[in-house]
Residue frames as qw, qx, qy, qz and C-alpha x, y, z in Angstrom:
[[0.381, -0.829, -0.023, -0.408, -21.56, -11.29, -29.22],
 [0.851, -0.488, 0.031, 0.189, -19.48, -13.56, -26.97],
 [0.690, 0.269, 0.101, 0.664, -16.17, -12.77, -29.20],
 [0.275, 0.611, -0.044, 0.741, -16.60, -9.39, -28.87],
 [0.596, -0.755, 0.145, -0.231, -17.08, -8.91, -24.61],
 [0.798, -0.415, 0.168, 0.402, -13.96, -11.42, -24.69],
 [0.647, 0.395, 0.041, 0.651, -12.03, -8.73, -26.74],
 [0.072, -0.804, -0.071, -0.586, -13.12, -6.27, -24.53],
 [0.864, -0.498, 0.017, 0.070, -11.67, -8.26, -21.58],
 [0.757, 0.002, 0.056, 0.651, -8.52, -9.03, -23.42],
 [0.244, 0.544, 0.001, 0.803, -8.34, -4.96, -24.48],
 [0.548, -0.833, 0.048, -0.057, -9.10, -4.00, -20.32],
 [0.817, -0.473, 0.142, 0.298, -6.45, -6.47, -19.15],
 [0.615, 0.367, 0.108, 0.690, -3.89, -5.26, -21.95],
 [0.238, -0.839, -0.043, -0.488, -4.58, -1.56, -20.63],
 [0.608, -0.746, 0.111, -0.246, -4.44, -2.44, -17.38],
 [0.873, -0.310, 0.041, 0.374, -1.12, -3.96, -17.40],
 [0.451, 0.607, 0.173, 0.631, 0.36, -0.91, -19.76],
 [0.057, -0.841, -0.135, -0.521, -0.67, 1.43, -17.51],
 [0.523, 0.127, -0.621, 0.570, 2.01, 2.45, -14.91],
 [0.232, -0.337, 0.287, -0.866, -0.66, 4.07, -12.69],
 [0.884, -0.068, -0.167, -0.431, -2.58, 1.02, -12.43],
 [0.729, 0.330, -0.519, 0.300, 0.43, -0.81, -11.65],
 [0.016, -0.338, 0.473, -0.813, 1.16, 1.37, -8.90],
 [0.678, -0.295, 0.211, -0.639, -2.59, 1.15, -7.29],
 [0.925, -0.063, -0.323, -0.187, -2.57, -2.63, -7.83],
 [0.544, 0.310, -0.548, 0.555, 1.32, -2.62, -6.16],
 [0.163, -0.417, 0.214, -0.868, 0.02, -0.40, -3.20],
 [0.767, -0.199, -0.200, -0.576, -3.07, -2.65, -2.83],
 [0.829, 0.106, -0.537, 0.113, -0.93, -5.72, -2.31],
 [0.380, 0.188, -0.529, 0.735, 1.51, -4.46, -0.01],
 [0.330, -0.188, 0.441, -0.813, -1.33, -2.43, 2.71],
 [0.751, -0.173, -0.400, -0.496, -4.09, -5.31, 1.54],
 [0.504, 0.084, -0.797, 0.321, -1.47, -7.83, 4.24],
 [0.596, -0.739, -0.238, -0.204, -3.53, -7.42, 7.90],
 [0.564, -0.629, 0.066, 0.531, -0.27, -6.91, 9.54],
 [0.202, -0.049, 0.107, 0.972, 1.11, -4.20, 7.68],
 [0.058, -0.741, -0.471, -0.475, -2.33, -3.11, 7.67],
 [0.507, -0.780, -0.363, -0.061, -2.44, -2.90, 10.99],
 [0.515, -0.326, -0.046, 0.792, 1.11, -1.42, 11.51],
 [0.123, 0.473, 0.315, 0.814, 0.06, 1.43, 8.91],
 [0.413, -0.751, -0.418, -0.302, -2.85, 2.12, 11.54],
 [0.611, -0.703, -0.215, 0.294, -0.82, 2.01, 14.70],
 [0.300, -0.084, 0.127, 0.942, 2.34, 4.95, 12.93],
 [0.012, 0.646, 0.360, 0.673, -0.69, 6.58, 11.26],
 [0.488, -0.846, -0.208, 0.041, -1.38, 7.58, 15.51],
 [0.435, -0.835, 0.314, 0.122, 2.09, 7.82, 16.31],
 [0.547, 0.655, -0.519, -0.047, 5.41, 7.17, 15.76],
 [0.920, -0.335, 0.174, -0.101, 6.96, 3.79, 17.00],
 [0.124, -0.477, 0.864, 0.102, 10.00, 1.91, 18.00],
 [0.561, 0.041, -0.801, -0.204, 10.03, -2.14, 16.31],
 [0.080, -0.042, -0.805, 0.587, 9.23, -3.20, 20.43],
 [0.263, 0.255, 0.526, -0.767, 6.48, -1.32, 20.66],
 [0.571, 0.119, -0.321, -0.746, 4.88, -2.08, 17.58],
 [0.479, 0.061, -0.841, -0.243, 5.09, -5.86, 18.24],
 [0.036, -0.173, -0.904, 0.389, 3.71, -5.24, 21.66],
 [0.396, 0.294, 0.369, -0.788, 0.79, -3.48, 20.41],
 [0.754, 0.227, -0.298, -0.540, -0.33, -5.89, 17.64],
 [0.469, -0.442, 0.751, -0.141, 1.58, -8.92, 19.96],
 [0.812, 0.501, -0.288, 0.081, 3.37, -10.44, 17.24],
 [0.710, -0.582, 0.293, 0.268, 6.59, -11.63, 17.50],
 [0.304, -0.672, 0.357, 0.573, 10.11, -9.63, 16.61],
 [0.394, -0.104, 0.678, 0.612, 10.68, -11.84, 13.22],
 [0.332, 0.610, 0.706, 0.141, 7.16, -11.51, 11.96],
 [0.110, 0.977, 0.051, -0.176, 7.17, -7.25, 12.46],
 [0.122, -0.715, 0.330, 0.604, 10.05, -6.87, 11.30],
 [0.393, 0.262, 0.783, 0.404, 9.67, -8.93, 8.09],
 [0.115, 0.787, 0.545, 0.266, 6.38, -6.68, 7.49],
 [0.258, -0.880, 0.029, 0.398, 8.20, -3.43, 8.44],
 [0.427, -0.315, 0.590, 0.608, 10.94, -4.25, 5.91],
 [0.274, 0.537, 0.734, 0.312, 8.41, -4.43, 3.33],
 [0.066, 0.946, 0.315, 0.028, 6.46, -1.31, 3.97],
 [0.173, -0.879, 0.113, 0.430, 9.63, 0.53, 4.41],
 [0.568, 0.042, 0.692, 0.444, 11.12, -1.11, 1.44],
 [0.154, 0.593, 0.736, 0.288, 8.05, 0.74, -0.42],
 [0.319, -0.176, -0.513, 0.777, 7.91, 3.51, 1.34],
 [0.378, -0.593, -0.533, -0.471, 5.41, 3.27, 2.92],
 [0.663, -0.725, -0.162, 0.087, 7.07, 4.02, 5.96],
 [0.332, 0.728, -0.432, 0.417, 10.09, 6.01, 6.85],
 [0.730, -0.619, -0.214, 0.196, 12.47, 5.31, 10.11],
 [0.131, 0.774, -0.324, 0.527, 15.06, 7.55, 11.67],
 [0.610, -0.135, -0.676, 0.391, 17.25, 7.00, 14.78],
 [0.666, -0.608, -0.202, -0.383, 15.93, 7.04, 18.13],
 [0.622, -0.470, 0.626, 0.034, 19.35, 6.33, 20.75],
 [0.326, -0.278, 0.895, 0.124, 20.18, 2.85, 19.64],
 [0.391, 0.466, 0.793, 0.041, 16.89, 1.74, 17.94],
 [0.092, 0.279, 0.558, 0.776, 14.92, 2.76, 14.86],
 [0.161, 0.382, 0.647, -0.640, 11.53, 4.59, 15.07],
 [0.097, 0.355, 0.785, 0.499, 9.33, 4.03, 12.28],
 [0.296, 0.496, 0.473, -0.665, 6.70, 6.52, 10.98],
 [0.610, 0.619, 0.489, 0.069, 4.04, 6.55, 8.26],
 [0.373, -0.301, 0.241, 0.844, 4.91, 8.20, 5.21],
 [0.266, 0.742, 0.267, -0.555, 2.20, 11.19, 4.30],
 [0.076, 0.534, -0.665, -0.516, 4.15, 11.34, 0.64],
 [0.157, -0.043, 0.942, 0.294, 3.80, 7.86, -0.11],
 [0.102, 0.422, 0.789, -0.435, 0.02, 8.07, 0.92],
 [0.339, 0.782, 0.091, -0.514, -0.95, 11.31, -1.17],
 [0.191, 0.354, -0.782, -0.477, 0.50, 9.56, -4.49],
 [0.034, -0.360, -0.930, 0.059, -2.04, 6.34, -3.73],
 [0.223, 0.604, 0.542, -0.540, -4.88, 8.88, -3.02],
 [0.122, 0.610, -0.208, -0.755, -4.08, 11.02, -6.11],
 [0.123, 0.246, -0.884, -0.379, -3.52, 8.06, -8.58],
 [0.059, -0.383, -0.919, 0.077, -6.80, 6.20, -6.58],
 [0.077, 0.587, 0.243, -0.768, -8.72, 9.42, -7.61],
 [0.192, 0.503, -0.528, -0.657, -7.73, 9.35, -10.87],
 [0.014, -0.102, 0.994, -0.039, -8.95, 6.26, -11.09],
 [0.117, 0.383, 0.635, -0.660, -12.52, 6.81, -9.49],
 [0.371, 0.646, -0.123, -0.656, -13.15, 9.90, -12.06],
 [0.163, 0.309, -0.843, -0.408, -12.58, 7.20, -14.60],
 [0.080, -0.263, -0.958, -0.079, -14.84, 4.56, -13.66],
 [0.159, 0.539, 0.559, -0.610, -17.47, 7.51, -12.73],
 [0.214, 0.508, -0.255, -0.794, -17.20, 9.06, -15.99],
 [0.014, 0.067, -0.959, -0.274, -18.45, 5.56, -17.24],
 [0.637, 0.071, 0.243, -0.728, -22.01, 5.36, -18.17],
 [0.044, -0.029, -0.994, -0.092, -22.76, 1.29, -18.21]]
């Protein structure tokens, strides 16, 4: 009995590393799971922002937001466009409705599971 729940472990995790939609949700997870890029996702999901104004509304400091800005826009999870002289970062509604669609797909999977 024990052999065969640890083949069903080893034949999840084998799935789950195959699958490039699972990859994605786990990739996604990492990158918004950080509490500062959470919380920068929150403060573009209101508005768009210059790098200034994001660090004075989550008062951080310059290296730290922009480190986690590079990231999320790296991913895009964020898009920026010029603004004068500076950047102005906003969320990206795209990136967001791929994660929902893929974390859907998902869902209907683990609902369609009778345990």
């Amino acid at each position: 009995m024990e052999e065969l729940a640890k083949n069903k472990i080893k034949n999840i995790k084998e799935n789950f590393k195959n699958n490039t939609s699972y990859k994605f949700l786990r990739e996604c997870m990492e990158i918004i799971g950080n509490e500062d890029r959470f919380l920068i996702l929150n403060l573009l999901n209101n508005k768009p922002c210059l790098l200034s104004e994001i660090e004075k509304s989550l008062n951080r400091n310059q290296p730290s937001i922009s480190h986690h800005v590079r990231i999320l826009e790296k991913h895009n999870f964020i898009h920026s466009s010029k603004k004068g002289k500076f950047k102005e970062y906003s969320i990206s509604r795209e990136k967001f409705a791929e994660l929902l669609s893929i974390w859907n797909q998902w869902y209907d999977v683990i609902r369609s599971k009778n345990y």
